[in-house]
C-alpha positions in Angstrom: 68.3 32.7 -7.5 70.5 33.1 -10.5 72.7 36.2 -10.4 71.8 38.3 -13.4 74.6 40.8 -13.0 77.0 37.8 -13.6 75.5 37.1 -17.1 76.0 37.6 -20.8 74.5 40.1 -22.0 72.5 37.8 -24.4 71.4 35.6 -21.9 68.5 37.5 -21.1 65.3 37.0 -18.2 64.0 33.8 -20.0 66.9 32.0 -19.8 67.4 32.9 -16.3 64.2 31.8 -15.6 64.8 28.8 -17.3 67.9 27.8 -15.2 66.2 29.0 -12.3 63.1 26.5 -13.0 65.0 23.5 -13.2 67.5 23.8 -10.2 63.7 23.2 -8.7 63.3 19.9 -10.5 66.8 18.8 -10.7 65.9 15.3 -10.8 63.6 15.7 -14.0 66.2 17.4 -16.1 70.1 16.8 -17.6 72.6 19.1 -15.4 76.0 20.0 -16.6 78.6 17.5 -15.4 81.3 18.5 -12.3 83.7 19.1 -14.4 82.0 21.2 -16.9 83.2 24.4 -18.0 81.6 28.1 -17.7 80.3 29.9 -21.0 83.0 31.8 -22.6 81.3 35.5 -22.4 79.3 34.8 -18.8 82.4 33.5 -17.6 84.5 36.8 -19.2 81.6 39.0 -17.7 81.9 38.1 -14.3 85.0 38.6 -14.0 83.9 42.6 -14.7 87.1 43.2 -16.6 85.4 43.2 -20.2 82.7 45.8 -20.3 82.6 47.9 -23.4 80.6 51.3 -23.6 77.9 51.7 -26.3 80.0 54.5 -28.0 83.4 52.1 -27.6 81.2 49.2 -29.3 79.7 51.4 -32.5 82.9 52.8 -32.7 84.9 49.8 -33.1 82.2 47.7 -35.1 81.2 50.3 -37.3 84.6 51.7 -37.9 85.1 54.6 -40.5 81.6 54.1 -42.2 78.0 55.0 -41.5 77.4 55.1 -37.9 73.5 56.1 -38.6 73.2 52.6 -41.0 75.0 50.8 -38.7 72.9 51.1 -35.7 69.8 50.3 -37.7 71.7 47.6 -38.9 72.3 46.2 -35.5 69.1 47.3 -33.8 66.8 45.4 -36.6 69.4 42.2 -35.8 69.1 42.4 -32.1 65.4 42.4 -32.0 65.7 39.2 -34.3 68.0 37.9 -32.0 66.3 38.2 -29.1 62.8 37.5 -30.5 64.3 34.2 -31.3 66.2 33.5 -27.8 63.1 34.0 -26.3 60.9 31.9 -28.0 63.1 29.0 -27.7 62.2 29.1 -24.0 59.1 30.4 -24.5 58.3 27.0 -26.7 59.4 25.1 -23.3 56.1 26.0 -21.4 54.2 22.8 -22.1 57.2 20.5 -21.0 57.6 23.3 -17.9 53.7 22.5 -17.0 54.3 18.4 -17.0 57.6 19.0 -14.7 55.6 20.6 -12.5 52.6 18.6 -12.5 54.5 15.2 -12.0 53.6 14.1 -15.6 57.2 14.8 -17.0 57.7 11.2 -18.3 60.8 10.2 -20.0 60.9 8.3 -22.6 64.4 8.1 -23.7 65.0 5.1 -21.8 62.3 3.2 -24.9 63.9 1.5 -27.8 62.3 3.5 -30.3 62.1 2.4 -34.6 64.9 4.5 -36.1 62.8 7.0 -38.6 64.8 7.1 -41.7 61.5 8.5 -43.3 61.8 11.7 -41.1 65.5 12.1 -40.7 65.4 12.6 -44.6 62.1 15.0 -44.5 64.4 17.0 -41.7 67.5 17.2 -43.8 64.9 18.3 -47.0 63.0 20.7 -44.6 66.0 22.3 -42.9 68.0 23.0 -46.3 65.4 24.0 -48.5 64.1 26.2 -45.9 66.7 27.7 -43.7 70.1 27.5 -45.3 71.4 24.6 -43.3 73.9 23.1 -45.2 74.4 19.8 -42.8 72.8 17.9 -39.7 74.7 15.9 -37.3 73.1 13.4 -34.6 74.9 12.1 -31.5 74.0 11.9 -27.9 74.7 14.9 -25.6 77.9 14.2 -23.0 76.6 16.0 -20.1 80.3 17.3 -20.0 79.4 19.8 -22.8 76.6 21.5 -20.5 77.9 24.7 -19.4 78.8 25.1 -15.9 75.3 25.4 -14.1 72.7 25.3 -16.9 70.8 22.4 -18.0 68.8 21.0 -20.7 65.9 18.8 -21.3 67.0 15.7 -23.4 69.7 13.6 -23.9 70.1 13.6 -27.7 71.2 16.2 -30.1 70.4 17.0 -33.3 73.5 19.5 -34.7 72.2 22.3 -37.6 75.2 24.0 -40.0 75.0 27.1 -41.4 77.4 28.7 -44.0 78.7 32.0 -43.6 79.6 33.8 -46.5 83.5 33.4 -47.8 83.5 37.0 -49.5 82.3 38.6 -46.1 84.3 36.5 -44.2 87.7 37.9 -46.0 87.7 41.1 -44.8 88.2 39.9 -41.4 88.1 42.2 -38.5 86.6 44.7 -40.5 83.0 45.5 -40.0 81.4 43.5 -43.4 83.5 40.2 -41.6 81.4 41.3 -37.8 77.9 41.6 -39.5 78.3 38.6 -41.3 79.1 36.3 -38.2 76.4 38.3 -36.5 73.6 37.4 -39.0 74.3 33.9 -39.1 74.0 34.3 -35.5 70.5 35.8 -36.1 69.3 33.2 -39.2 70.2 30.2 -37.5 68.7 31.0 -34.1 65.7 31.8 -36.5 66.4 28.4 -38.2 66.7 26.0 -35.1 63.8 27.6 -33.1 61.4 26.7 -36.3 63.0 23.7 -37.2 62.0 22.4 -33.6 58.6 23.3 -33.9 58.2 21.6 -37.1 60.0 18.6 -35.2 56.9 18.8 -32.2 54.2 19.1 -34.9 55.3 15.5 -35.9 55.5 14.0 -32.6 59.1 15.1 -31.3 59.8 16.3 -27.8 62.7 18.8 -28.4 64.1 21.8 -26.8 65.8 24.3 -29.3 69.1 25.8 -28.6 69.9 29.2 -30.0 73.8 29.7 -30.8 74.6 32.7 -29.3 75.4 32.4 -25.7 74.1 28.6 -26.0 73.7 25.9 -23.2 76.4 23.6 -24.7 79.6 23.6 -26.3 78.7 23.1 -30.1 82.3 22.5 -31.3 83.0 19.4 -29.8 79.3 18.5 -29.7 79.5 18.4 -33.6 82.7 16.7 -33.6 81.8 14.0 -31.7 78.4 13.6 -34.2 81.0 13.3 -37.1 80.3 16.9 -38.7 84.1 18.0 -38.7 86.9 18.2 -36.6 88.1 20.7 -34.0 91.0 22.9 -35.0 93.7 24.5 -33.6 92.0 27.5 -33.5 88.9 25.9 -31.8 86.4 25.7 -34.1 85.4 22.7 -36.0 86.6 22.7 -39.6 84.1 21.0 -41.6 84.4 19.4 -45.5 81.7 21.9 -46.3 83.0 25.4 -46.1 85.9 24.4 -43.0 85.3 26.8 -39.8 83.1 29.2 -41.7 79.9 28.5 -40.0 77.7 28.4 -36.9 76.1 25.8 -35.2 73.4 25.4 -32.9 71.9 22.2 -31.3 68.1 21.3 -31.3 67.7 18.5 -28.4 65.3 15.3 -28.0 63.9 13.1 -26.4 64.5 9.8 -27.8 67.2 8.0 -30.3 64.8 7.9 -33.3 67.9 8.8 -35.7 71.0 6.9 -36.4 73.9 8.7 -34.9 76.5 10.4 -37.5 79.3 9.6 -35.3 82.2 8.8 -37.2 86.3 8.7 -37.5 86.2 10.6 -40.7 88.1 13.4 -40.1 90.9 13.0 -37.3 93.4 13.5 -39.9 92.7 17.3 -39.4 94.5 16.8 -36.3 98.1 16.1 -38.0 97.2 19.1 -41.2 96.5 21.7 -38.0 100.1 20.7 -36.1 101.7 21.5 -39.8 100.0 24.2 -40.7 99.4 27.1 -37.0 99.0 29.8 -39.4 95.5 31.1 -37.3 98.5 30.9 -34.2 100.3 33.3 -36.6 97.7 35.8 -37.2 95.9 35.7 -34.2 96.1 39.5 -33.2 95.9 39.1 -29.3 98.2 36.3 -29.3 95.2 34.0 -28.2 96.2 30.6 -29.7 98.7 28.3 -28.1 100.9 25.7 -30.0 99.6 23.2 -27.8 96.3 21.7 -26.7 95.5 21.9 -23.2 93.2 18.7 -22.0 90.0 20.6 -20.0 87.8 17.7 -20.1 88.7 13.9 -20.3 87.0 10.6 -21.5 83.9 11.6 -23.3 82.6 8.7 -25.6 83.8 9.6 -29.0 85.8 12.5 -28.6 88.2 11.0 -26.4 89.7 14.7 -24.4 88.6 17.3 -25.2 91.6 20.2 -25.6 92.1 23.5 -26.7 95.0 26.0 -27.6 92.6 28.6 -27.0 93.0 31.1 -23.9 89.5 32.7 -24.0 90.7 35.2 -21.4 92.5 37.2 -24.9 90.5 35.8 -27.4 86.9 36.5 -26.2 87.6 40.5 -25.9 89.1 41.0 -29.1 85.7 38.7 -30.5 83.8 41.1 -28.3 85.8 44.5 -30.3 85.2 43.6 -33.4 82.0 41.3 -33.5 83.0 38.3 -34.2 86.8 38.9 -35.5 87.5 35.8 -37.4 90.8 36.7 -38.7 91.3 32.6 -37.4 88.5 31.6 -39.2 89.8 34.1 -42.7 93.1 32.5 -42.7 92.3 28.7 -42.3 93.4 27.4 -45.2 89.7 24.8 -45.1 88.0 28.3 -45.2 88.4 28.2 -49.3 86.0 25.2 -49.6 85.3 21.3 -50.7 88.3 21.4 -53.0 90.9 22.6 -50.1 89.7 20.2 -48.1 90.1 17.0 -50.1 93.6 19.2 -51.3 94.7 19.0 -47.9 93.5 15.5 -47.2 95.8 14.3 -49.7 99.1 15.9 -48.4 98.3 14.1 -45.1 96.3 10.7 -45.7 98.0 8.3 -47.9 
């Protein structure tokens, strides 16, 4: 059985259960790859170095203001966030009761019609009703499964959702940690209904919500041409840079032309000039250099980071999200920085 004492907080029964279910049916499932990685906060947690008391955590997230407002703020979110993790597994019952009757056909392995029709219902759908601001689609590397977890198809659809720039400034203070936290909350929201419109219309899917997730979005959404991954590890995106979330909704079959594209690599060169989030990273978490943790995924080529999670995730953890890195990226200011930039670089 899965050791719950070495989990995220977030992760929660149904997850576990989830994990636990398919290490019984490995064979009608996706596992993480060997050389996959651990989730940041499980990995943080089990090392039992990181444990913050609830007066520590209201203390540091609330700060000087309304303890009283902020603990209804946070209880009301937490629900939501929960409600929402569950029913993403919840929703998985049906697919659970095929795996376990032997009926759990694949179909992935079909050459399905591409469904332009749909992909551009989905994109309507998803913006006009939950904020998502873009949709990438790629197929999942099994190299961006956590360590140990699983999912059920091979494709990924990647949702976008804006956090706001005003909050976002005033970065680690508490407006900056609520902020991060309910886009947390709305997307989970977003993704979880998004799939179920999705299975009303024929698609076998499996909703991902973005806190505590089963797969590395970043360089999931690179690699479907959404953005690029920055030094500070996050992808900066056209849109609104790294001021965002992202959380995955998988399927079952290749019914949408991939967004995979080459777009934005010149991010790369703009991040080596600029390492201002290196600057103002308070716990001295981001390196000058990329460190190569997984090699020769399709698309991405390796994937690196400068990031030492062992100092970033606590301060994350302190404040609620932080994103001082995400505050001083100069991409953060919008559309017009970004093709700004894209001149100074691209000639």
């Amino acid at each position: 059985m899965y050791e719950k004492k070495n989990s995220f907080n977030f992760q929660g029964k149904h997850e576990l259960r989830f994990l636990d279910f398919c290490r019984n049916y490995p064979d009608q499932v996706i596992p993480s790859h060997e050389s996959s990685v651990t989730e940041g906060f499980e990995y943080l947690f089990s090392l039992g170095r990181y444990k913050v008391s609830k007066r520590e955590r209201i203390k540091q997230f609330s700060g000087e203001g309304n303890k009283l407002s902020f603990l209804v703020f946070m209880g009301k979110l937490i629900l939501k966030l929960m409600r929402w993790r569950k029913r993403s597994f919840q929703d998985l019952n049906p697919y659970f009761d095929e795996i376990k009757s032997s009926t759990f056909i694949s179909n992935e392995t079909k050459s399905p019609t591409v469904n332009h029709k749909l992909w551009d219902e989905l994109n309507e759908y998803a913006s006009k009703n939950w904020d998502i601001i873009k949709i990438g689609f790629t197929e999942l590397p099994t190299q961006l499964i956590f360590k140990n977890k699983f999912v059920l198809f091979r494709y990924a659809l990647v949702f976008m959702q804006e956090m706001k720039k005003e909050k976002i400034d005033e970065a680690p203070l508490p407006p900056a940690g609520k902020e991060v936290m309910r886009v947390y909350s709305t997307l989970g929201k977003a993704v979880g209904e998004i799939a179920r419109w999705l299975r009303k219309r024929g698609v076998r899917c499996q909703a991902n919500h973005p806190l505590g997730g089963l797969v590395c979005t970043p360089p999931l959404a690179g690699k479907a041409g959404m953005g690029w991954q920055g030094r500070h590890g996050m992808l900066i995106t056209p849109e609104c840079g790294p001021r965002h979330r992202l959380a995955p909704i998988f399927i079952e079959q290749k019914i949408f032309e991939t967004t995979e594209n080459s777009e934005h690599i010149w991010i790369e060169e703009q991040c080596k000039n600029c390492g201002i989030c290196q600057k103002k990273c308070p716990p001295g978490a981001i390196q000058e250099e990329k460190k190569i943790n997984i090699n020769n995924i399709e698309r991405i080529g390796a994937m690196r980071t400068c990031i030492d999670r062992e100092k970033c995730f606590p301060q994350f953890l302190k404040t609620a999200g932080c994103s001082i890195c995400i505050k001083v990226c100069p991409f953060s200011a919008g559309p017009s920085a970004y093709e700004k930039l894209k001149t100074h670089i691209v000639k």
